[in-house]
Residue frames as qw, qx, qy, qz and C-alpha x, y, z in Angstrom:
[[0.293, -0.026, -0.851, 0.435, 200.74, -4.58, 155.92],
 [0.426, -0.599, -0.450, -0.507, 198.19, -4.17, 158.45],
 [0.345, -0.284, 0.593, -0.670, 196.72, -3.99, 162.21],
 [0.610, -0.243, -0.739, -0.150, 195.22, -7.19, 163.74],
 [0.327, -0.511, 0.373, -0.702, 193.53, -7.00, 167.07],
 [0.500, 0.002, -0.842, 0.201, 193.63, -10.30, 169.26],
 [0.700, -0.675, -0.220, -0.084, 192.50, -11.33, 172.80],
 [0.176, 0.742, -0.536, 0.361, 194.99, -10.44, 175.40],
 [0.784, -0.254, 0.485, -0.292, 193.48, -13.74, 177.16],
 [0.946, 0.316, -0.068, 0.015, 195.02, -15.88, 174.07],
 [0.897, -0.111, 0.326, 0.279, 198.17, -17.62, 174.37],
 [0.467, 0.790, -0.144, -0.371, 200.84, -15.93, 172.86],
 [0.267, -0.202, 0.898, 0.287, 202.45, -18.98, 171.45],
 [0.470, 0.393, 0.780, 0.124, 199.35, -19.53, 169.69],
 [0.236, 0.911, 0.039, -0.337, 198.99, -15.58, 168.27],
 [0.140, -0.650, 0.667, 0.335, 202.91, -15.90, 167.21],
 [0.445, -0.040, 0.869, 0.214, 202.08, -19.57, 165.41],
 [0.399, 0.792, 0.462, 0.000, 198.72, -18.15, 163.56],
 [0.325, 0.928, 0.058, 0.172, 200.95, -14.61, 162.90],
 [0.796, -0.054, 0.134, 0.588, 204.31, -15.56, 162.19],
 [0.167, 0.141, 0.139, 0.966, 206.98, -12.19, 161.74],
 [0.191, -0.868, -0.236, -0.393, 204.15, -9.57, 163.40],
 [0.196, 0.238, -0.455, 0.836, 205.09, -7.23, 165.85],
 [0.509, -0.569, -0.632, -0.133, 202.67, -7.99, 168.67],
 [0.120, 0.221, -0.445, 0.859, 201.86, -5.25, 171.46],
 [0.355, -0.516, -0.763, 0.161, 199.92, -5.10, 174.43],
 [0.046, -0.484, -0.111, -0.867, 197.64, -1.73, 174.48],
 [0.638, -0.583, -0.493, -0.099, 196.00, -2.79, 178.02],
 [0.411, -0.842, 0.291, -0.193, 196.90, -1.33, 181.67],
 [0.933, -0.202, 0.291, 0.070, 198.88, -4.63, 181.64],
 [0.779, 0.558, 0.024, 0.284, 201.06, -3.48, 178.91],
 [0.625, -0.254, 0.006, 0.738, 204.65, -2.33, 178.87],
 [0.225, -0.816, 0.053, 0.530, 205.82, 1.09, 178.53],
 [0.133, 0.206, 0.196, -0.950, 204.88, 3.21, 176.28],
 [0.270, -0.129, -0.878, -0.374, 202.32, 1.08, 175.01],
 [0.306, -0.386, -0.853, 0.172, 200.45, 1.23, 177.50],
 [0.069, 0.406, 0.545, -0.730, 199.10, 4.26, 177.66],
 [0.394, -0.182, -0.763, -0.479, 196.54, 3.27, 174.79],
 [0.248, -0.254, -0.871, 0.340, 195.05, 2.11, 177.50],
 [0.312, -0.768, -0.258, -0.497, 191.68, 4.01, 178.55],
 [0.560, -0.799, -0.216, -0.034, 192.85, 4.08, 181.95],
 [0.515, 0.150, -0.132, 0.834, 196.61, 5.61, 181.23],
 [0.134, -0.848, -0.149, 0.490, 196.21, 8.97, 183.41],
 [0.447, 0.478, 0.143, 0.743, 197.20, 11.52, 180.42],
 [0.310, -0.512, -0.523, 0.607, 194.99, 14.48, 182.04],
 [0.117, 0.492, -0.042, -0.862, 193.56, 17.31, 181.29],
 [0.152, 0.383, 0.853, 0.321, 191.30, 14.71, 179.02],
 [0.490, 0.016, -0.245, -0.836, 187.72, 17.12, 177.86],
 [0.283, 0.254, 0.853, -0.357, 184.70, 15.74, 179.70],
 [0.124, -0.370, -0.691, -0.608, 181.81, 15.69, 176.83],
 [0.213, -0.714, -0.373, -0.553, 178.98, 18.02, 178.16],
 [0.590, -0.701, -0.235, 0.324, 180.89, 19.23, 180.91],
 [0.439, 0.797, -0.095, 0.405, 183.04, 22.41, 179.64],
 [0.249, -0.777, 0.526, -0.240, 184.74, 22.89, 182.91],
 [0.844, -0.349, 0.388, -0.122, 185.85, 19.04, 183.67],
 [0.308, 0.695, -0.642, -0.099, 188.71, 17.58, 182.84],
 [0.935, -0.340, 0.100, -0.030, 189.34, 13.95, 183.62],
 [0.215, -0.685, 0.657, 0.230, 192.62, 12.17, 183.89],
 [0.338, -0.245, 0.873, 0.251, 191.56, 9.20, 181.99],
 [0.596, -0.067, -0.413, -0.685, 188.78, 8.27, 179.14],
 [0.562, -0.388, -0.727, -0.073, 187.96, 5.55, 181.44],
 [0.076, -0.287, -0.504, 0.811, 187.46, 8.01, 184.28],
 [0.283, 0.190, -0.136, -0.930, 184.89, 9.77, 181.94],
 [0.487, -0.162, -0.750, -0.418, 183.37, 6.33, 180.98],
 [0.477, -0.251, -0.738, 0.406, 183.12, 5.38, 184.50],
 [0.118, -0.191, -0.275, 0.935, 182.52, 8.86, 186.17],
 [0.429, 0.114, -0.107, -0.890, 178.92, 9.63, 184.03],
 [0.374, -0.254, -0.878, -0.160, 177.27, 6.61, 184.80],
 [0.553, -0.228, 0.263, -0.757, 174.07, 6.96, 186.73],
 [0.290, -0.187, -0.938, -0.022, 172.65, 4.02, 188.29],
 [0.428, -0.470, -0.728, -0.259, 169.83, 3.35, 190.03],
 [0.380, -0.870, -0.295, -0.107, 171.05, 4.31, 193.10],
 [0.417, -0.592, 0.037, 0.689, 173.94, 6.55, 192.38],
 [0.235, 0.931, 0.097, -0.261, 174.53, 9.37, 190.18],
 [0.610, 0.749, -0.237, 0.106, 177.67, 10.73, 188.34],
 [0.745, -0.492, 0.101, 0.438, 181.29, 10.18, 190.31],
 [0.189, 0.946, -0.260, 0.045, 183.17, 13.13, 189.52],
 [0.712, -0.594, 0.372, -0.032, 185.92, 11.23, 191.39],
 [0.792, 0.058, 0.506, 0.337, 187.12, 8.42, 188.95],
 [0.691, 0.697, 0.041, 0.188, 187.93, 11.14, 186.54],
 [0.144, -0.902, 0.389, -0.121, 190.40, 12.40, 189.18],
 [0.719, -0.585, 0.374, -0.025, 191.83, 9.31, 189.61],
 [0.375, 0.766, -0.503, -0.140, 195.90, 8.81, 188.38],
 [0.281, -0.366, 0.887, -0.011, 196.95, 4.90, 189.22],
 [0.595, 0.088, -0.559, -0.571, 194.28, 2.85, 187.38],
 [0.321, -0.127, -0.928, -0.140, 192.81, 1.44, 189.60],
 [0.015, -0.454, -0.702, 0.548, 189.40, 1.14, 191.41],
 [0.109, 0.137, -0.356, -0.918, 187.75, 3.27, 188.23],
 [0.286, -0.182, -0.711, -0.615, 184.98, 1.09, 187.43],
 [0.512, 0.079, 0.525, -0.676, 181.34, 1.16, 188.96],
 [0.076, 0.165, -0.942, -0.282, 179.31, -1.67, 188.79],
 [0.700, -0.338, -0.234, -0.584, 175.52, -2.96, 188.92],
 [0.609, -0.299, -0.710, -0.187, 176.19, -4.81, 191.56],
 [0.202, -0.247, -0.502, 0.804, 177.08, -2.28, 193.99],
 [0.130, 0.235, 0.141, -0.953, 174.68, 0.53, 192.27],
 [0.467, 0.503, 0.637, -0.350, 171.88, -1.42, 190.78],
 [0.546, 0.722, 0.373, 0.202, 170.51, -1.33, 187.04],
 [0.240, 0.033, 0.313, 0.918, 172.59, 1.31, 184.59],
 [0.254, 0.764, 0.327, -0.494, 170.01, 4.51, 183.84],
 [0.541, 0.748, 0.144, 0.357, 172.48, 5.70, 180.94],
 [0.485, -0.102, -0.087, 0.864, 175.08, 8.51, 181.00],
 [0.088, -0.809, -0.302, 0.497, 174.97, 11.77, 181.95],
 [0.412, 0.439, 0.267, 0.753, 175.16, 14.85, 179.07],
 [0.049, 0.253, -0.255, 0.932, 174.85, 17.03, 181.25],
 [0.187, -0.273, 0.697, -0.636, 172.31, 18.11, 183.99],
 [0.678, 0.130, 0.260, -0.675, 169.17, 16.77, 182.70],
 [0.728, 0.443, -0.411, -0.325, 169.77, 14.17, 179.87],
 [0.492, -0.390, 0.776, 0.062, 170.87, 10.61, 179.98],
 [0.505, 0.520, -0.601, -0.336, 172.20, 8.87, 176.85],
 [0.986, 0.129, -0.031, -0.098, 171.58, 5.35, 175.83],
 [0.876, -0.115, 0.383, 0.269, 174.36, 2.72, 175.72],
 [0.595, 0.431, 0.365, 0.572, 175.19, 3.74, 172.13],
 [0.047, -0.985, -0.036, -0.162, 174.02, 7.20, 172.24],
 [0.363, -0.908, 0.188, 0.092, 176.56, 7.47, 175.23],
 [0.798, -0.062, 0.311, 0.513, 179.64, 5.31, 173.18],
 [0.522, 0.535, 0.341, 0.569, 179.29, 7.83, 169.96],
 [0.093, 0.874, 0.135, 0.457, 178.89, 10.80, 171.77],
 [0.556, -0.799, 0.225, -0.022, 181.03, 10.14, 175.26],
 [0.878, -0.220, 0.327, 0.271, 183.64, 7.14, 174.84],
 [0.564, 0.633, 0.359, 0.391, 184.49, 7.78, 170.76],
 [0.275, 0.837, -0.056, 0.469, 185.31, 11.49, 171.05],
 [0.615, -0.750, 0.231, -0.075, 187.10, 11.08, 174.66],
 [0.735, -0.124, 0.482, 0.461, 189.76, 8.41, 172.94],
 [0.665, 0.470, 0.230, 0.532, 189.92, 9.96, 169.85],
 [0.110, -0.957, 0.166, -0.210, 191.21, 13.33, 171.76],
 [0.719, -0.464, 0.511, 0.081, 193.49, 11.18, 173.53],
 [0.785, 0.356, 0.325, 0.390, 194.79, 9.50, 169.58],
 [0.460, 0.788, 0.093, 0.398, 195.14, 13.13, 168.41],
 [0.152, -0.940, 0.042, -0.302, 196.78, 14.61, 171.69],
 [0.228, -0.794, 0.557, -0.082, 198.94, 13.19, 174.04],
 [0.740, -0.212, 0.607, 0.197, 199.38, 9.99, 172.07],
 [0.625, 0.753, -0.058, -0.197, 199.89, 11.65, 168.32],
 [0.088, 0.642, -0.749, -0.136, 203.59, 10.47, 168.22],
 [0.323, -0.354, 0.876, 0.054, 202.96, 7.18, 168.90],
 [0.645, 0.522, 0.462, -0.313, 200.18, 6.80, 167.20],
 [0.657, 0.700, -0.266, -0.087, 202.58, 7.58, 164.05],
 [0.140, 0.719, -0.655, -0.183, 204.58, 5.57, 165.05],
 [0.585, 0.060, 0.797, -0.138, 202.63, 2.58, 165.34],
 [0.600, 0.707, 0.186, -0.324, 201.27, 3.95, 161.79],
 [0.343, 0.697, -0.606, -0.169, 205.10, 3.61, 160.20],
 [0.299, -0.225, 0.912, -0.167, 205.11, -0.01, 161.71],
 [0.700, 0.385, 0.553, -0.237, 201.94, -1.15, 160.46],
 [0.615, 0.658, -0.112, -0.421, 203.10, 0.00, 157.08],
 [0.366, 0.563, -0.740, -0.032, 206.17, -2.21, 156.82],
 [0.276, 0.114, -0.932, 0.207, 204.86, -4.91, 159.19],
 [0.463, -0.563, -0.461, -0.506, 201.51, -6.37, 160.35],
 [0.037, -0.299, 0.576, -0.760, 201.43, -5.16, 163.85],
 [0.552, -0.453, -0.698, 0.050, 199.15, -7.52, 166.58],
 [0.212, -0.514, 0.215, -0.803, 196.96, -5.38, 169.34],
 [0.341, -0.244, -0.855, 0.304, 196.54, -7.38, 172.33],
 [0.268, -0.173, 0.256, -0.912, 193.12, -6.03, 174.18],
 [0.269, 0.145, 0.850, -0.430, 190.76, -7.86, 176.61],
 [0.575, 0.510, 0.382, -0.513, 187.95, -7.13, 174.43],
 [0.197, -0.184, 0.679, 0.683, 187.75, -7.78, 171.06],
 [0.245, 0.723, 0.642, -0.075, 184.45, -6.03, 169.46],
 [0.307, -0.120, 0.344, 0.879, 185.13, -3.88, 166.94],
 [0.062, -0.547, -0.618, -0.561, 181.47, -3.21, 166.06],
 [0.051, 0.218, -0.162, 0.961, 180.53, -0.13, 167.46],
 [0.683, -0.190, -0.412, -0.572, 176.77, -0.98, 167.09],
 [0.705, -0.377, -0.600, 0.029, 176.90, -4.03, 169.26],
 [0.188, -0.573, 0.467, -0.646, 176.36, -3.17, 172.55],
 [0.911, -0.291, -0.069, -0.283, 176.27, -6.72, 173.91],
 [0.794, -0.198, -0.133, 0.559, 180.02, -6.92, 174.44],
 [0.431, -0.632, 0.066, 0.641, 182.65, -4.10, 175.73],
 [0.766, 0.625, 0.129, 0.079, 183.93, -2.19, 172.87],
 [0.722, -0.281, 0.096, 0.624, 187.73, -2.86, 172.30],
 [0.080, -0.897, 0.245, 0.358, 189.99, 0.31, 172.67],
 [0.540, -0.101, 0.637, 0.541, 192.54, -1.94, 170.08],
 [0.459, 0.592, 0.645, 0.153, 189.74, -1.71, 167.36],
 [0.010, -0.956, -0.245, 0.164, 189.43, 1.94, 168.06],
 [0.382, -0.649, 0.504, 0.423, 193.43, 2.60, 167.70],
 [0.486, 0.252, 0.695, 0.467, 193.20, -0.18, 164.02],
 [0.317, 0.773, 0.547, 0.053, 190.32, 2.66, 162.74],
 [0.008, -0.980, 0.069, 0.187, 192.56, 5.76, 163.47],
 [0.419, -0.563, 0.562, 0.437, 195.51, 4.60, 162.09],
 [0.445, 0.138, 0.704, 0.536, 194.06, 3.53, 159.25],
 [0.168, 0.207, 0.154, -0.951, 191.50, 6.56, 158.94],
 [0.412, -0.303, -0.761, -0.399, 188.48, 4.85, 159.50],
 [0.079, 0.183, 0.661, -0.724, 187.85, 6.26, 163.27],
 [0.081, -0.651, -0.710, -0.254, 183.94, 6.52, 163.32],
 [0.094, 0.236, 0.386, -0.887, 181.88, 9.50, 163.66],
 [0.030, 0.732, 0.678, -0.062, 178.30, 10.33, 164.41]]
């Protein structure tokens, strides 16, 4: 059997008609319980901030959010602190052009640079740590039944940095042990 990863903007009457008999879950903030805390923005806590040895965040989208540097703001320690999901994301049109992420005090990582070396090892702590149970148990489902990830994005190509890259994809690679590393 397998993992498929869908839009969570498609119809599911039309997911269910294309993939009759799957077991079809929604890994988004939007999802149900305990599914949902797949989500990058489930507060787990005590998340490892990549080139920050003392910082901890509560979410991997506090850490994604929280080392941006724009134009005309810096890092936001803040959004890693923050435990309700919402209000996490900074945007160019309050802070002007992206610069990159922060690696610490001097450096700022590219787009990619900052997926493989910020985003990537922030979720896949989060796969191995406070979501290793379910994560085997979505792994004893997929073997006996093709299991559907519902997630707003759907870019599985690490490389492209012209669309979002979907946390679903990222969850299909570690269950099947194909997670990328750089």
């Amino acid at each position: 059997m397998s993992i498929i990863v869908q839009s969570h903007r498609r119809r599911l009457d039309n997911i269910q008609k294309d993939y009759p008999e799957t077991i079809i879950i929604d890994v988004t903030s939007k999802g149900e319980t305990p599914w949902v805390k797949f989500s990058p923005f489930y507060p787990h806590g005590n998340i490892p901030v990549p080139f920050y040895p003392r910082w901890q965040s509560e979410s991997v989208e506090g850490i994604w959010q929280g080392l941006k540097v724009f134009e005309t703001a810096g890092i936001d320690h803040s959004k890693m602190q923050i435990q309700d999901m919402k209000n996490i994301k900074r945007t160019v049109r309050k802070y002007g052009k992206t610069k990159g992420h922060s690696a610490g005090a001097t450096k700022l990582l590219s787009y990619l640079d900052a997926r493989k070396l910020i985003y990537l090892p922030s979720y896949l702590w989060v796969l191995e740590n406070p979501l290793a149970d379910l994560v085997e148990k979505l792994r004893k489902m997929s073997q006996s039944q093709t299991v559907i990830l519902l997630d707003y994005e759907t870019n599985g190509d690490i490389k492209n940095c012209k669309k979002p890259l979907s946390h679903a994809y990222l969850i299909k690679y570690y269950v099947e042990g194909t997670y990328p590393s750089f």
